[in-house]
mmCIF entry with sequence, helices, sheets and N, C-alpha, C, O atoms, coordinates in Angstrom:
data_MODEL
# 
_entry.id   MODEL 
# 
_entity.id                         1 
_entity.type                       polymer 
_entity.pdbx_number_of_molecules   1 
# 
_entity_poly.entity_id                      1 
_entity_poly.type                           'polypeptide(L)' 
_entity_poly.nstd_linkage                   no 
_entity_poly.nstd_monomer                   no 
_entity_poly.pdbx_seq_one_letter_code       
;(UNK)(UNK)(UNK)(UNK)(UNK)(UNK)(UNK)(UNK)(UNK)(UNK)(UNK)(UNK)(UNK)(UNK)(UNK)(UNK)
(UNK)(UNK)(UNK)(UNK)(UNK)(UNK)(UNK)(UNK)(UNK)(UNK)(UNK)(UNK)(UNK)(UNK)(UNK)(UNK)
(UNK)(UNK)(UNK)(UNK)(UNK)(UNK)(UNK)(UNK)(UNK)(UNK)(UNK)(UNK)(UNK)(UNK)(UNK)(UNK)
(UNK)(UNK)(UNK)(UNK)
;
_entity_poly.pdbx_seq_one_letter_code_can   XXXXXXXXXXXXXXXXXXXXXXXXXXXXXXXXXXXXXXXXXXXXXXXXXXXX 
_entity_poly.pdbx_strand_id                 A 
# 
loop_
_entity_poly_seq.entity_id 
_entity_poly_seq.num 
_entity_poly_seq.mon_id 
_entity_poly_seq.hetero 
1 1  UNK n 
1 2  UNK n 
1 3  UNK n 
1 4  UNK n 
1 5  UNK n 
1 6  UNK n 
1 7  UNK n 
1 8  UNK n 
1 9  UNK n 
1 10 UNK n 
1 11 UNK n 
1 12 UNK n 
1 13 UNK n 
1 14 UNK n 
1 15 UNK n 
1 16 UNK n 
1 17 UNK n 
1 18 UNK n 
1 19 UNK n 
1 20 UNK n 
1 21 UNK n 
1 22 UNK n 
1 23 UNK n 
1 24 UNK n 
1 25 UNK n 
1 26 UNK n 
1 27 UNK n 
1 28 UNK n 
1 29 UNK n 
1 30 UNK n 
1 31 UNK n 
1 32 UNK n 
1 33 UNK n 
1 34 UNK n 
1 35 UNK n 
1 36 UNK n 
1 37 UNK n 
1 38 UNK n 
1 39 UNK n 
1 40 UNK n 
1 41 UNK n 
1 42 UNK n 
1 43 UNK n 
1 44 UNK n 
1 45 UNK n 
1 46 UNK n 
1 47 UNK n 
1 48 UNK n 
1 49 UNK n 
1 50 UNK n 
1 51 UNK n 
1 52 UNK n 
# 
_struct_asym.id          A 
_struct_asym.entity_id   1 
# 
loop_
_struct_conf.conf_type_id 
_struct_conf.id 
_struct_conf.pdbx_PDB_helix_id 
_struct_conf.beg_label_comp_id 
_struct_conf.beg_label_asym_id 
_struct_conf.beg_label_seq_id 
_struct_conf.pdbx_beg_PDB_ins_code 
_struct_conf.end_label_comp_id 
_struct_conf.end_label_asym_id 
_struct_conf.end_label_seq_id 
_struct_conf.pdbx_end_PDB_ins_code 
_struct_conf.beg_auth_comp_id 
_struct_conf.beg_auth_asym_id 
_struct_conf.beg_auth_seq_id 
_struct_conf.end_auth_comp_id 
_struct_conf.end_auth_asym_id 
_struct_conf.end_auth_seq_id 
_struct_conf.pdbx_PDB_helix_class 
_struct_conf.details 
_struct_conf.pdbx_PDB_helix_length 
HELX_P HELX_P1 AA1 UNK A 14 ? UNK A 24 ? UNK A 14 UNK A 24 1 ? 11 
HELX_P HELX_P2 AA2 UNK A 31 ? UNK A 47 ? UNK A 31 UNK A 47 1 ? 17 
# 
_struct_conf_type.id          HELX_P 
_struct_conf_type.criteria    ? 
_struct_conf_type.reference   ? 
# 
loop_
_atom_site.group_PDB 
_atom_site.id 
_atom_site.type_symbol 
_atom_site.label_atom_id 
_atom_site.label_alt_id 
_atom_site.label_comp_id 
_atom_site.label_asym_id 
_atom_site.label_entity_id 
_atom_site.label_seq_id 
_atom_site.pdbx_PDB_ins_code 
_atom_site.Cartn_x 
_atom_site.Cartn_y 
_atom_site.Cartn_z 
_atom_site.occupancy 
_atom_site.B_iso_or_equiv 
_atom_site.pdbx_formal_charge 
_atom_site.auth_seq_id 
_atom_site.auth_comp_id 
_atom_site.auth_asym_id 
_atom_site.auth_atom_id 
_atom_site.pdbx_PDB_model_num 
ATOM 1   N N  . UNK A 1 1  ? 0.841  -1.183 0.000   1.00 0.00 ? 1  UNK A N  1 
ATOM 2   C CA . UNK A 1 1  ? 0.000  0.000  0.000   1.00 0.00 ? 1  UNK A CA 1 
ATOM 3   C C  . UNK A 1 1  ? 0.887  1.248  0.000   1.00 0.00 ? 1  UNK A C  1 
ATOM 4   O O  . UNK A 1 1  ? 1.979  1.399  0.548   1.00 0.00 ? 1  UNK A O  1 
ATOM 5   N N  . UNK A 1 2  ? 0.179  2.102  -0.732  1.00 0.00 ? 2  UNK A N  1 
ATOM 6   C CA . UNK A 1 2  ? 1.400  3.256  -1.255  1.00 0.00 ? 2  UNK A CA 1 
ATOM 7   C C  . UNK A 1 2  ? 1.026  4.154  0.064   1.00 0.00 ? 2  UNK A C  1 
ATOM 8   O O  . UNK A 1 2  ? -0.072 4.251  0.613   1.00 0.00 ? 2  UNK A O  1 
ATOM 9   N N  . UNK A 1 3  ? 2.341  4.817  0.426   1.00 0.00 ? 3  UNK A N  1 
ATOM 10  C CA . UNK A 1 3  ? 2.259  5.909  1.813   1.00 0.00 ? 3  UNK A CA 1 
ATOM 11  C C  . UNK A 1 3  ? 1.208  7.237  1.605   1.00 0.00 ? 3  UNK A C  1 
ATOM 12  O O  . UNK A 1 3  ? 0.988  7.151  0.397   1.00 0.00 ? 3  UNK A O  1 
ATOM 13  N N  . UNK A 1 4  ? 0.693  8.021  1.926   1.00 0.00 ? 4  UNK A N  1 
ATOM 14  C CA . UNK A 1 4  ? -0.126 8.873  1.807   1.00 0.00 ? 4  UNK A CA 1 
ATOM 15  C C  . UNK A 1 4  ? 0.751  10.401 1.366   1.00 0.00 ? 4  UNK A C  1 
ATOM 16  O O  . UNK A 1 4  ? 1.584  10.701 2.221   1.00 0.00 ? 4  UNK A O  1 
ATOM 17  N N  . UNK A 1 5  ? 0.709  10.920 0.733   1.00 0.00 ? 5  UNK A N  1 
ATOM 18  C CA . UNK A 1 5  ? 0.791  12.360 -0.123  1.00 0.00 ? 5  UNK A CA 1 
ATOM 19  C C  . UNK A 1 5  ? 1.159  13.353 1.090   1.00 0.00 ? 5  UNK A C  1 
ATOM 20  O O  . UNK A 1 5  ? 0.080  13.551 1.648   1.00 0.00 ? 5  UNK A O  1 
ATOM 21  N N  . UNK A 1 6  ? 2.358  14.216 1.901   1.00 0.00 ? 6  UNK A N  1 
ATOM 22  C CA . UNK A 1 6  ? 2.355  14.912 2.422   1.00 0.00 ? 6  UNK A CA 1 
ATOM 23  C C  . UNK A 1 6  ? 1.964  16.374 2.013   1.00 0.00 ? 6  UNK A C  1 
ATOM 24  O O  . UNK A 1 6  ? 2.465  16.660 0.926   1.00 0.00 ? 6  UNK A O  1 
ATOM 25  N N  . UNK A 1 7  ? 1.227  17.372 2.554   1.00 0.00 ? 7  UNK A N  1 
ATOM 26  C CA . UNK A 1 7  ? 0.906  18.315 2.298   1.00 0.00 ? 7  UNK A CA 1 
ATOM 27  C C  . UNK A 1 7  ? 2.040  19.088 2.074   1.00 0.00 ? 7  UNK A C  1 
ATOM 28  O O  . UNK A 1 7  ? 3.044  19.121 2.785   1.00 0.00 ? 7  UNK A O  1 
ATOM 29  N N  . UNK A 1 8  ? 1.753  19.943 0.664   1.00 0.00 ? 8  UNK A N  1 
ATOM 30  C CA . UNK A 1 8  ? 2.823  20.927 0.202   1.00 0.00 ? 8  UNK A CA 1 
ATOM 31  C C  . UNK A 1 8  ? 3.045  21.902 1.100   1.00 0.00 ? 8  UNK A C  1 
ATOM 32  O O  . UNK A 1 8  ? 2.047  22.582 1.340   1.00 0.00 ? 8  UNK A O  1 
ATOM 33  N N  . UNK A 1 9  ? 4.365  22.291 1.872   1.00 0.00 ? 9  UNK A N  1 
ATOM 34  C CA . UNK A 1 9  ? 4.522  23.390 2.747   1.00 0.00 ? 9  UNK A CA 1 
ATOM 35  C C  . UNK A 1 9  ? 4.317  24.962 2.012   1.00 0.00 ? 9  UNK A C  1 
ATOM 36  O O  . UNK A 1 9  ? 4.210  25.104 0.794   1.00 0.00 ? 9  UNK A O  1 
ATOM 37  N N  . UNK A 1 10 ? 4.292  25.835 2.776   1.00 0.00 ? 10 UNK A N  1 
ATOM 38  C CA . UNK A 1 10 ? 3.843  27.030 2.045   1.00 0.00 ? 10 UNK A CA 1 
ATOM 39  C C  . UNK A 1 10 ? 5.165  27.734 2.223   1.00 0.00 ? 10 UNK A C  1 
ATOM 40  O O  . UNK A 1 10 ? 5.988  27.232 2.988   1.00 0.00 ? 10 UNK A O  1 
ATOM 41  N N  . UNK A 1 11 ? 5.425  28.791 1.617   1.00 0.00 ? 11 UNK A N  1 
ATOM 42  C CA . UNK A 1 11 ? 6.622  29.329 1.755   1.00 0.00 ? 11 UNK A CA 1 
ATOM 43  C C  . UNK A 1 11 ? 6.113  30.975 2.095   1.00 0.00 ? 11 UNK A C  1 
ATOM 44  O O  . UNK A 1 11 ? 5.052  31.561 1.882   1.00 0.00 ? 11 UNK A O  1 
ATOM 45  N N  . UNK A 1 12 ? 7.583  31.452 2.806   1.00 0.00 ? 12 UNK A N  1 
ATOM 46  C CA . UNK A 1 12 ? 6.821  32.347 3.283   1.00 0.00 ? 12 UNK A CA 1 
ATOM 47  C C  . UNK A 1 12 ? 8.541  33.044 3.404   1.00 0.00 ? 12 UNK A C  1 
ATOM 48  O O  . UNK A 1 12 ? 9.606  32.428 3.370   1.00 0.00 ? 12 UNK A O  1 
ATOM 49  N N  . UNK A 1 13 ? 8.264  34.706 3.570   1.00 0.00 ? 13 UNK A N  1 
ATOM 50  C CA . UNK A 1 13 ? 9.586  35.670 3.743   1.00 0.00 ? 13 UNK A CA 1 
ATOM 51  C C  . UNK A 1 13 ? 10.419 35.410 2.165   1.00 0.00 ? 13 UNK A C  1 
ATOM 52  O O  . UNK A 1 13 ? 9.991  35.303 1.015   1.00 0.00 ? 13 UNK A O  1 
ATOM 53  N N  . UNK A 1 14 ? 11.802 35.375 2.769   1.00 0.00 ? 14 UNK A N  1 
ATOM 54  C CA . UNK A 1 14 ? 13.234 35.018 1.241   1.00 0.00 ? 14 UNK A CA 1 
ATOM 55  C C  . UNK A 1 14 ? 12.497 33.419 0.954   1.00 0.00 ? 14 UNK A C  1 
ATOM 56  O O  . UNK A 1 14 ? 13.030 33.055 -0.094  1.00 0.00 ? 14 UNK A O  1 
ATOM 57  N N  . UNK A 1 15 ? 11.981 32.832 1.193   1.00 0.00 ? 15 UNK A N  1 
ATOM 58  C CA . UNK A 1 15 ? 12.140 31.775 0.534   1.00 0.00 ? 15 UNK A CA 1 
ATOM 59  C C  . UNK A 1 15 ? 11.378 31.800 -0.698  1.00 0.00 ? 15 UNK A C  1 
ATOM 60  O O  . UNK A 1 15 ? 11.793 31.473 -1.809  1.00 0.00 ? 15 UNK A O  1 
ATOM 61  N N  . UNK A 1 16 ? 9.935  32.328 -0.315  1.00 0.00 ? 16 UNK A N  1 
ATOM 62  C CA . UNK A 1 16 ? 8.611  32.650 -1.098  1.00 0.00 ? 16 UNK A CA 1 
ATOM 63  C C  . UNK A 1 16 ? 9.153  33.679 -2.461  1.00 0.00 ? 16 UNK A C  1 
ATOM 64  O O  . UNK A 1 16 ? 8.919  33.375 -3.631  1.00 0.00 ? 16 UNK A O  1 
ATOM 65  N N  . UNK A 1 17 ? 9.774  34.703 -2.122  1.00 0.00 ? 17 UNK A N  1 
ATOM 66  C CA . UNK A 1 17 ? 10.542 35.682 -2.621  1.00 0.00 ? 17 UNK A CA 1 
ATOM 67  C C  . UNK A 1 17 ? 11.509 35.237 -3.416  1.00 0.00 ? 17 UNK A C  1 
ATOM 68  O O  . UNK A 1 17 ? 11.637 35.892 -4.451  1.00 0.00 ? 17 UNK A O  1 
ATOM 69  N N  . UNK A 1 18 ? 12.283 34.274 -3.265  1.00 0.00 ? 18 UNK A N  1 
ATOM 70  C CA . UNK A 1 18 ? 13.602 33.473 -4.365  1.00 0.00 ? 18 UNK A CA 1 
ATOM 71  C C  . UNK A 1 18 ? 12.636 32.832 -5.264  1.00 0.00 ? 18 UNK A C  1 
ATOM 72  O O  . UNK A 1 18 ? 12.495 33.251 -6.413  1.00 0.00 ? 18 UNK A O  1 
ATOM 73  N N  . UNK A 1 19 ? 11.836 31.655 -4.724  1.00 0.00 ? 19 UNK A N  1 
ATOM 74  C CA . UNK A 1 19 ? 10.813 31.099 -5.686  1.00 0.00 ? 19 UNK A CA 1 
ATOM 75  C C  . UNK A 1 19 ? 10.343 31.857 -6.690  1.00 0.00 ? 19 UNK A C  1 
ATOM 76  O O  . UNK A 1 19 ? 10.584 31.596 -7.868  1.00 0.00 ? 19 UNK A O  1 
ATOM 77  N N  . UNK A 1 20 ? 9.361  33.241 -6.160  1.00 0.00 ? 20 UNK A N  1 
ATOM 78  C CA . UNK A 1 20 ? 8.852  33.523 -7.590  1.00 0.00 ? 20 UNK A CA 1 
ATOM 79  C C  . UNK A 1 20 ? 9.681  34.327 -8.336  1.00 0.00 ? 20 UNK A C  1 
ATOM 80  O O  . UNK A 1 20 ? 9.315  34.608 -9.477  1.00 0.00 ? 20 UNK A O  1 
ATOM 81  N N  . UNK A 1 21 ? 10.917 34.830 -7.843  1.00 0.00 ? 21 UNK A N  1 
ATOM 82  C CA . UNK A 1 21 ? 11.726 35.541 -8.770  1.00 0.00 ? 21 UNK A CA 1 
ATOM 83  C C  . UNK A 1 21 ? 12.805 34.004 -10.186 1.00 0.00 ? 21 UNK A C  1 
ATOM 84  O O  . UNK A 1 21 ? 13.075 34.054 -11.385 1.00 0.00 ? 21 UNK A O  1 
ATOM 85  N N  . UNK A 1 22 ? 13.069 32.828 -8.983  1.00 0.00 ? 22 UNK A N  1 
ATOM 86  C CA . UNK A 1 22 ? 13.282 32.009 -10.216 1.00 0.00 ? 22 UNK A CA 1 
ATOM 87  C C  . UNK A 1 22 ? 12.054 31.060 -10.891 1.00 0.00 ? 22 UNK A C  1 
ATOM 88  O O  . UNK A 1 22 ? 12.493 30.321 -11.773 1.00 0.00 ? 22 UNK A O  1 
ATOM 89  N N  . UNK A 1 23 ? 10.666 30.942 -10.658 1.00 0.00 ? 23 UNK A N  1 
ATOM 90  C CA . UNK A 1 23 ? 10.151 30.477 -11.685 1.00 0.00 ? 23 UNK A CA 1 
ATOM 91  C C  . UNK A 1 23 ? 9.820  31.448 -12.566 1.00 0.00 ? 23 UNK A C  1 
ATOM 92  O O  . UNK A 1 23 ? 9.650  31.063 -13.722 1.00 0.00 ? 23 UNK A O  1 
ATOM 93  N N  . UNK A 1 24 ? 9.588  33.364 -12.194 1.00 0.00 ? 24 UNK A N  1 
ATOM 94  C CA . UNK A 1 24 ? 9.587  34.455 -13.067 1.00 0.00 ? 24 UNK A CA 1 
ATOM 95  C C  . UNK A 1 24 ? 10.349 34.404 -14.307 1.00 0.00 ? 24 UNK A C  1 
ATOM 96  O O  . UNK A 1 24 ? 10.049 34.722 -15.458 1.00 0.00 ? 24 UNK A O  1 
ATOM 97  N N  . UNK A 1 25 ? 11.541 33.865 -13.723 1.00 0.00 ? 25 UNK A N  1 
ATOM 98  C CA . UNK A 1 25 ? 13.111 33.936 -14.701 1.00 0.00 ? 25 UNK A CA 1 
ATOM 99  C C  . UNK A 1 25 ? 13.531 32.553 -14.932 1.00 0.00 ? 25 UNK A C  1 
ATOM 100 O O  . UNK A 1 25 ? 14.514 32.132 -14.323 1.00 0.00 ? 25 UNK A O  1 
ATOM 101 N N  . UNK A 1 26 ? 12.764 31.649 -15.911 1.00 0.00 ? 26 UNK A N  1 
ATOM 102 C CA . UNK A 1 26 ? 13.576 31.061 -16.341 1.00 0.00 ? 26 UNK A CA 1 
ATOM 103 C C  . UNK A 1 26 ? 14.825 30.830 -16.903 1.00 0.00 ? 26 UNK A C  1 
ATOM 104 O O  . UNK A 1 26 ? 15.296 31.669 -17.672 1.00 0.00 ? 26 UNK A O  1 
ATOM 105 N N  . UNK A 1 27 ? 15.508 29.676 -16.595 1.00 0.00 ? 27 UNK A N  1 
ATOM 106 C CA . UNK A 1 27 ? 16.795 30.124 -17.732 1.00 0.00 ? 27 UNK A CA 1 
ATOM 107 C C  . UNK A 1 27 ? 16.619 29.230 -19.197 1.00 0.00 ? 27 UNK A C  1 
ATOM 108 O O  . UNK A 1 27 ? 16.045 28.253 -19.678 1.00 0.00 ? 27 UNK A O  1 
ATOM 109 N N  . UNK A 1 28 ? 17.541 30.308 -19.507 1.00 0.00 ? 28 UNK A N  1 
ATOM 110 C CA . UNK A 1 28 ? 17.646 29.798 -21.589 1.00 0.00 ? 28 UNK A CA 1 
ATOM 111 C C  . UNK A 1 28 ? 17.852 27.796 -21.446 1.00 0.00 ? 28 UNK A C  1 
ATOM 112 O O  . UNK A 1 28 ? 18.487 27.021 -20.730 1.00 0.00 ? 28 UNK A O  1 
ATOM 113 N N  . UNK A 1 29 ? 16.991 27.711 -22.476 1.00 0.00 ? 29 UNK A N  1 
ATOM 114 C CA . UNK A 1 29 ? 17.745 26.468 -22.746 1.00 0.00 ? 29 UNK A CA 1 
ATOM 115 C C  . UNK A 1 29 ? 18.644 26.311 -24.454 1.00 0.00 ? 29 UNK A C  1 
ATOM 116 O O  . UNK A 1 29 ? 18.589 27.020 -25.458 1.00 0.00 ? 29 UNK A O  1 
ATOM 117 N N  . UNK A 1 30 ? 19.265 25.298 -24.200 1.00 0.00 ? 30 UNK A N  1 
ATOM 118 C CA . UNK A 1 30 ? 19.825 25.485 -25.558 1.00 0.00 ? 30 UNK A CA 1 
ATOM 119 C C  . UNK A 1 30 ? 19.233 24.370 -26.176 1.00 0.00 ? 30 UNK A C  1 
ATOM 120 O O  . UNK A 1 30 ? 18.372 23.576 -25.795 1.00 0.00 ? 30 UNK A O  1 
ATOM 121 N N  . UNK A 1 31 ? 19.933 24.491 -27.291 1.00 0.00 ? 31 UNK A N  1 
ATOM 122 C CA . UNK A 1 31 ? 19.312 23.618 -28.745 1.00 0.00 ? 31 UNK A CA 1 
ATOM 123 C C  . UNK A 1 31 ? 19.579 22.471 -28.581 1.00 0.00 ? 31 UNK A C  1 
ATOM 124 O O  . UNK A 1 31 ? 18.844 21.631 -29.100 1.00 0.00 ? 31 UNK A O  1 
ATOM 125 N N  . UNK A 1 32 ? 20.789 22.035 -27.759 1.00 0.00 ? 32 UNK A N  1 
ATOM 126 C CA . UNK A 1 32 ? 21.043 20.762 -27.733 1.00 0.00 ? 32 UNK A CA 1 
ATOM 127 C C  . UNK A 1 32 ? 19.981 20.057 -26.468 1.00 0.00 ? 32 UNK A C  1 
ATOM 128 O O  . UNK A 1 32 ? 19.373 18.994 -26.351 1.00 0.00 ? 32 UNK A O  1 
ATOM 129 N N  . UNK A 1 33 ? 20.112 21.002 -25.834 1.00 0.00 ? 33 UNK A N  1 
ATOM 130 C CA . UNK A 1 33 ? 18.589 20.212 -24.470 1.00 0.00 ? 33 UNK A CA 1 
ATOM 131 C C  . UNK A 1 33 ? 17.838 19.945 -25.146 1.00 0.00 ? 33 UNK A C  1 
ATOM 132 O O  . UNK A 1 33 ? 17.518 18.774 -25.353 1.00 0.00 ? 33 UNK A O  1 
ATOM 133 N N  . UNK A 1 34 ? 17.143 21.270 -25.891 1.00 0.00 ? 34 UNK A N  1 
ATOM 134 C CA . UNK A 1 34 ? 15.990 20.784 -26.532 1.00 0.00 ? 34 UNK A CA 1 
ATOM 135 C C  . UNK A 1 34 ? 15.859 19.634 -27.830 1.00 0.00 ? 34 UNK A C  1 
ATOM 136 O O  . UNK A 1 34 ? 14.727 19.216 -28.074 1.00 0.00 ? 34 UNK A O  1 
ATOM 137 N N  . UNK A 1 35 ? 16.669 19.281 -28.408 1.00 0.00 ? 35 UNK A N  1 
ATOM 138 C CA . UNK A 1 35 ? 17.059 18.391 -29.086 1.00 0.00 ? 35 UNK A CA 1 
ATOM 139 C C  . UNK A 1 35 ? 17.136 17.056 -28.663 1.00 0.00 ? 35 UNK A C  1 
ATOM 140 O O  . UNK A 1 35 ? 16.538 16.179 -29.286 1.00 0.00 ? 35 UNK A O  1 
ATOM 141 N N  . UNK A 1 36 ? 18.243 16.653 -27.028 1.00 0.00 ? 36 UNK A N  1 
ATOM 142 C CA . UNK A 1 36 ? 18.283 15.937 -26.129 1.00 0.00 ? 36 UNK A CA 1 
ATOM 143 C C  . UNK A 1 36 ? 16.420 15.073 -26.035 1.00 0.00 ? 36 UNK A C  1 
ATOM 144 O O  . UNK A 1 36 ? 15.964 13.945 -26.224 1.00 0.00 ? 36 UNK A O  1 
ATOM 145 N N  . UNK A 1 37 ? 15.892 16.412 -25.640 1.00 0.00 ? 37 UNK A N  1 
ATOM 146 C CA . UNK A 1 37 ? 14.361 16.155 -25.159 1.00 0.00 ? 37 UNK A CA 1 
ATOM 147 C C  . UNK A 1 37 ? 13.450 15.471 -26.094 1.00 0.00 ? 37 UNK A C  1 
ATOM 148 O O  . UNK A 1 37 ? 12.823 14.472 -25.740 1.00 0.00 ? 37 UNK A O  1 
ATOM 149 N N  . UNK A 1 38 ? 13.342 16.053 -27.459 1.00 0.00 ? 38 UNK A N  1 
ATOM 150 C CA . UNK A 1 38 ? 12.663 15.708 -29.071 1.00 0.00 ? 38 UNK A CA 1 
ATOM 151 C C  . UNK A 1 38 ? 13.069 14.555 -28.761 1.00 0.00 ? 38 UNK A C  1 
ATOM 152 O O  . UNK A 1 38 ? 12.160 13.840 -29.181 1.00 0.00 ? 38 UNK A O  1 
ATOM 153 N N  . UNK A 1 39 ? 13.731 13.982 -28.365 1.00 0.00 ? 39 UNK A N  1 
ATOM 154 C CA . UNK A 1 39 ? 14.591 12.298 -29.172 1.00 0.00 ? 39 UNK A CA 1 
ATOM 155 C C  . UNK A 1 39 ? 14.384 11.550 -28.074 1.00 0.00 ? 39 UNK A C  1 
ATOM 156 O O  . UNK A 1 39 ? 13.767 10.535 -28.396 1.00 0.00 ? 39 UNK A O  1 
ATOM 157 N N  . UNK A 1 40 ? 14.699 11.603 -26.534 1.00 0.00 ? 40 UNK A N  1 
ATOM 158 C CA . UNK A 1 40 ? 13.758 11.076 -25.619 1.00 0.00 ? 40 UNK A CA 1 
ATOM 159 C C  . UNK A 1 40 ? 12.160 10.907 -25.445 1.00 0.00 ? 40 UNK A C  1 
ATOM 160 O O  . UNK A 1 40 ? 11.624 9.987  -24.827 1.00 0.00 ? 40 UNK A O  1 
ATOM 161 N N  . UNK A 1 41 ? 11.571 11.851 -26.033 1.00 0.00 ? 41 UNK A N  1 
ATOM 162 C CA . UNK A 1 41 ? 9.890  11.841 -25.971 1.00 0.00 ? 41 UNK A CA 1 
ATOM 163 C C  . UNK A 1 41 ? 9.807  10.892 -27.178 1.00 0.00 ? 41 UNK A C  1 
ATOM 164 O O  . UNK A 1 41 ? 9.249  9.822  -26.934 1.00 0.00 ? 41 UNK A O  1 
ATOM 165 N N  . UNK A 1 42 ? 10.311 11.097 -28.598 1.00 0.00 ? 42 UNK A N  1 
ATOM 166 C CA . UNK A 1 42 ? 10.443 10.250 -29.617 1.00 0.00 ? 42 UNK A CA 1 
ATOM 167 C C  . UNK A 1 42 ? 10.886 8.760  -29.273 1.00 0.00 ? 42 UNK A C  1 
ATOM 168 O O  . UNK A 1 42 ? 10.414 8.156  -30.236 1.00 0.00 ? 42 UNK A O  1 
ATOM 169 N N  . UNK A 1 43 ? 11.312 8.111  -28.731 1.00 0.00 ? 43 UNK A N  1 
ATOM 170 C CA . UNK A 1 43 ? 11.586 7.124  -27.727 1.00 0.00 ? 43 UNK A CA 1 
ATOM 171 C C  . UNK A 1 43 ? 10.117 6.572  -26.857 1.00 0.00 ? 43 UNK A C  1 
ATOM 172 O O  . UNK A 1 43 ? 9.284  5.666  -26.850 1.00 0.00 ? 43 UNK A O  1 
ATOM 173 N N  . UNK A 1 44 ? 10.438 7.638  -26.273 1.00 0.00 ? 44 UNK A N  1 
ATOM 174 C CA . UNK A 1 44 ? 9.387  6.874  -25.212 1.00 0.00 ? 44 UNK A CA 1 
ATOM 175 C C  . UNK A 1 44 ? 7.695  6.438  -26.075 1.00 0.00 ? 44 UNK A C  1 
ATOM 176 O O  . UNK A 1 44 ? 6.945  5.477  -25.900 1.00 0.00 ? 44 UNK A O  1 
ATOM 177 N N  . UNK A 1 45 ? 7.586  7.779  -27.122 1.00 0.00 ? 45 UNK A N  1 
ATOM 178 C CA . UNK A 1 45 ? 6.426  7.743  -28.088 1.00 0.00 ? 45 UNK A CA 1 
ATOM 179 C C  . UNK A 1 45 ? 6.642  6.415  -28.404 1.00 0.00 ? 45 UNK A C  1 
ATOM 180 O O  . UNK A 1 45 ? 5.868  5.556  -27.981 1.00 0.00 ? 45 UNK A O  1 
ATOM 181 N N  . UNK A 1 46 ? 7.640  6.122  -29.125 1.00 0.00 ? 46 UNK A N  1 
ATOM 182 C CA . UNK A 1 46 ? 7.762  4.623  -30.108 1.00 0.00 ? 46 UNK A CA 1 
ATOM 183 C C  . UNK A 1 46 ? 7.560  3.165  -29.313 1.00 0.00 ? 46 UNK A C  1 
ATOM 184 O O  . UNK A 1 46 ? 7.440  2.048  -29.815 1.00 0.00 ? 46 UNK A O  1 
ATOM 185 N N  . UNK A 1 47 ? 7.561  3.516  -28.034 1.00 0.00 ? 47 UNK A N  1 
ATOM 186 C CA . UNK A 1 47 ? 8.008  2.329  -26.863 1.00 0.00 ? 47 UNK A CA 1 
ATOM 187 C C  . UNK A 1 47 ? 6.904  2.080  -26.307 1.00 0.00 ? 47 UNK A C  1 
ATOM 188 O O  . UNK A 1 47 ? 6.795  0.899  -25.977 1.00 0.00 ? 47 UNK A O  1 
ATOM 189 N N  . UNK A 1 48 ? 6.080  2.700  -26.082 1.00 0.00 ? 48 UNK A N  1 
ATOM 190 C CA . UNK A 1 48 ? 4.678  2.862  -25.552 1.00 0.00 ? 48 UNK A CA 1 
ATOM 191 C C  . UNK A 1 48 ? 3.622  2.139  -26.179 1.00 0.00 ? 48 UNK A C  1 
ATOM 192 O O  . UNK A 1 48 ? 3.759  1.820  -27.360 1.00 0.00 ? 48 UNK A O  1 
ATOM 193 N N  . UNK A 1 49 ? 2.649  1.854  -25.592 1.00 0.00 ? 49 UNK A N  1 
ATOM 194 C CA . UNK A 1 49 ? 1.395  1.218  -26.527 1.00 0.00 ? 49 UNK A CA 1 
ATOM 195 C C  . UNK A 1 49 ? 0.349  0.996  -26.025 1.00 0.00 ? 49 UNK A C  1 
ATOM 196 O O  . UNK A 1 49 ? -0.232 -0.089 -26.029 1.00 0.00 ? 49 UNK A O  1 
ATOM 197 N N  . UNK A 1 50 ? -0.234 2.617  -25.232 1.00 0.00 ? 50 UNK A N  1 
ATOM 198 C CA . UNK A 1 50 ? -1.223 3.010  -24.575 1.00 0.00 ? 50 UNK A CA 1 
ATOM 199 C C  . UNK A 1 50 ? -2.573 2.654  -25.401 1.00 0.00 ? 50 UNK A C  1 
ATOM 200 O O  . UNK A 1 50 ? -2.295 2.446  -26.582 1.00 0.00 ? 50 UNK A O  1 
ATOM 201 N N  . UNK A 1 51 ? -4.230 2.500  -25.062 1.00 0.00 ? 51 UNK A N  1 
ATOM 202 C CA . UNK A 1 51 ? -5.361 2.307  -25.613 1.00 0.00 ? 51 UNK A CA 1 
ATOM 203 C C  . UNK A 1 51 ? -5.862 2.853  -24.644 1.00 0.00 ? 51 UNK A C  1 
ATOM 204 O O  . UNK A 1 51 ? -5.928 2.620  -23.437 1.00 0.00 ? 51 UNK A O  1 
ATOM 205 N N  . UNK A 1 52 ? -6.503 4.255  -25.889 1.00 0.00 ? 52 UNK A N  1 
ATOM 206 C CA . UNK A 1 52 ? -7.400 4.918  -24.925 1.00 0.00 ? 52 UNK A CA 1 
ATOM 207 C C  . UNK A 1 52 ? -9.024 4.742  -25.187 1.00 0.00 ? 52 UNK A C  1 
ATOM 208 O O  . UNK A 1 52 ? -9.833 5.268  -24.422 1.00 0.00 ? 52 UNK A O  1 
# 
């Protein structure tokens, strides 16, 4: 039996404050991540054999 889901803590002061300034600011990705990524999802697409 799977353990139960702990509740997400809330953030609060600098912590709350760092958070939304780095999900505000993502950083760049490059071509090769994103490339990296195309060819893993392409993978997993081909490997799969979901029925919906």
């Amino acid at each position: 039996m799977a353990r139960p889901i702990k509740e997400t803590p809330e953030l609060f002061g600098r912590d709350a404050e760092r958070f939304e300034k780095m999900i505000s600011q993502p950083r760049p990705v490059s071509e090769e991540e994103k490339e990296r990524a195309r060819k893993a999802y392409e993978v997993m697409k081909s490997i799969s054999n979901f029925q919906w």
